[in-house]
C-alpha positions in Angstrom: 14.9 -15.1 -8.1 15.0 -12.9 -5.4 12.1 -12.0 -3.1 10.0 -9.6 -4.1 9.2 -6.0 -2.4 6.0 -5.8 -0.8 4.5 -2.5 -1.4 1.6 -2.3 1.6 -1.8 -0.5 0.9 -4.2 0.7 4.1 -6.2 -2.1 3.6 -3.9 -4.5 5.5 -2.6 -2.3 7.9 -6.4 -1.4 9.0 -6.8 -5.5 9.1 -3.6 -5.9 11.0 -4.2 -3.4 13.6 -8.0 -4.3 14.0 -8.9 -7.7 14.9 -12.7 -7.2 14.6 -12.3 -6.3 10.4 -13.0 -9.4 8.6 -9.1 -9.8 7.1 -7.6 -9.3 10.2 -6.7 -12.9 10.1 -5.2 -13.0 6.6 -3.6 -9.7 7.5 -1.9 -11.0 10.6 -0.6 -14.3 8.7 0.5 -12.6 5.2 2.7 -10.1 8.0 4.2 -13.0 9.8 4.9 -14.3 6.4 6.7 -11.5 4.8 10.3 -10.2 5.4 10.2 -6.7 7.0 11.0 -4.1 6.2 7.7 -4.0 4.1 7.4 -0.7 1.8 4.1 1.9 2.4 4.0 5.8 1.8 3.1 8.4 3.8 0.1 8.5 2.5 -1.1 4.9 3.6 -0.2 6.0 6.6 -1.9 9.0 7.2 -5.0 7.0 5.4 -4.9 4.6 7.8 -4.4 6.8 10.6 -7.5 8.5 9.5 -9.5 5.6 9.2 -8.1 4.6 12.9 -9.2 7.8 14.9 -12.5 7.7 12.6 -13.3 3.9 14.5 -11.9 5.2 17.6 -8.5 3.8 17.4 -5.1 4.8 18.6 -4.3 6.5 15.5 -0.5 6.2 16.1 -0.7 2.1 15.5 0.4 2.7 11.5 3.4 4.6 12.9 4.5 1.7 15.2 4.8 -0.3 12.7 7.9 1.9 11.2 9.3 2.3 14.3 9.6 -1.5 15.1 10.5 -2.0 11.4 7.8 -3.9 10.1 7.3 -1.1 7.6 9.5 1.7 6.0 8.4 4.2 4.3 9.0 4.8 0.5 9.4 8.0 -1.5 6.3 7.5 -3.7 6.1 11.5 -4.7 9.3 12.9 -3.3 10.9 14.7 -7.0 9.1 16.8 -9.4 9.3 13.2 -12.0 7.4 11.4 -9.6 5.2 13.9 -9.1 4.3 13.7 -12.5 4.1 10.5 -12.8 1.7 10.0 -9.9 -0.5 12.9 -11.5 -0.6 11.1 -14.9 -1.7 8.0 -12.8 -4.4 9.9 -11.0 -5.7 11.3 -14.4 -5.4 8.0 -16.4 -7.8 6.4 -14.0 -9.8 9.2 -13.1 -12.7 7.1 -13.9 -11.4 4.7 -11.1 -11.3 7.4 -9.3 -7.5 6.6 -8.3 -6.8 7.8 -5.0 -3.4 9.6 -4.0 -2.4 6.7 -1.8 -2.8 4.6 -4.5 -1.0 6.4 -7.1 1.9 6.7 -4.9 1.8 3.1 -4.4 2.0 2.5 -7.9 4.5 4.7 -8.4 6.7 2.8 -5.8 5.7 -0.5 -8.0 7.6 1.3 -11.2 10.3 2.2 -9.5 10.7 -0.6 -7.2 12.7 -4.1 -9.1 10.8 -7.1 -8.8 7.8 -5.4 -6.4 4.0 -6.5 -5.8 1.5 -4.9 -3.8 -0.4 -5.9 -0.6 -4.2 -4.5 -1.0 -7.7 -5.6 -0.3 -8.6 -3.0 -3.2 -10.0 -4.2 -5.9 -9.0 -1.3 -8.2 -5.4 -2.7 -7.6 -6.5 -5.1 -10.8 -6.6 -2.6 -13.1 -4.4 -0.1 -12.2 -0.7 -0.9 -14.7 2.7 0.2 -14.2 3.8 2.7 -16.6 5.1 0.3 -18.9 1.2 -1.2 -18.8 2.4 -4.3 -17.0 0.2 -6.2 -14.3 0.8 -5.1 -10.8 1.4 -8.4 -9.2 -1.0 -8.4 -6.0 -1.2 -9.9 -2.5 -4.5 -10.4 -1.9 -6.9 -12.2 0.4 -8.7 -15.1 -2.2 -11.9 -14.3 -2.5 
């Protein structure tokens, strides 16, 4: 079987780049685990951007990562179809709520062979691909 395609979330990238968040450890090793390049949108990174400058952070760090190749980016909304698809997500589990990030995330998941998702979300358990199958997920145990 072949290995799957890691979709990342901000969760880990915040860990990664942070060494004071409490999964920056599990971050750091499930990294230096994985084969890059790992799969995120560009709205992960702007998230974690955010988040960065918000804790007074380089906000740039996220972008480093796709420039030395640890992650590329993936079209999660880029055609009309997947815009549709990641509205239907968004409104499916608007009780969530489902973020944007995370809908293009799961997008990525249905149109990505054989792919799981790196998160610290929760809401990553009951989020399903279109065809209502589990999102396999890497997650810290908790």
């Amino acid at each position: 079987m072949p290995q799957p395609t890691v979709v990342v979330d901000t969760g880990p990238i915040i860990a990664l780049l942070d060494a004071g968040e409490a999964h920056h450890d599990w971050a750091r090793r499930a990294f230096d685990d994985l084969r890059p390049p790992l799969l995120t949108c560009e709205a992960v990174l702007s998230e974690a951007a955010f988040l960065l400058r918000r804790a007074g952070a380089d906000s740039s760090l996220p972008l480093a990562l796709v420039e030395r190749g640890v992650l590329s980016i993936a079209a999660g909304c880029a055609s009309s179809d997947d815009a549709r698809a990641v509205g239907r997500l968004m409104r499916r589990y608007a009780n969530v709520p489902m973020s944007f990030a995370d809908a293009c995330l799961v997008r990525i998941v249905e149109t990505t062979p054989n792919a799981s998702v790196m998160t610290l979300d929760r809401d990553f358990r009951i989020y399903r691909s279109a065809s209502r199958r589990v999102i396999p997920l890497l997650m810290p145990a908790s």
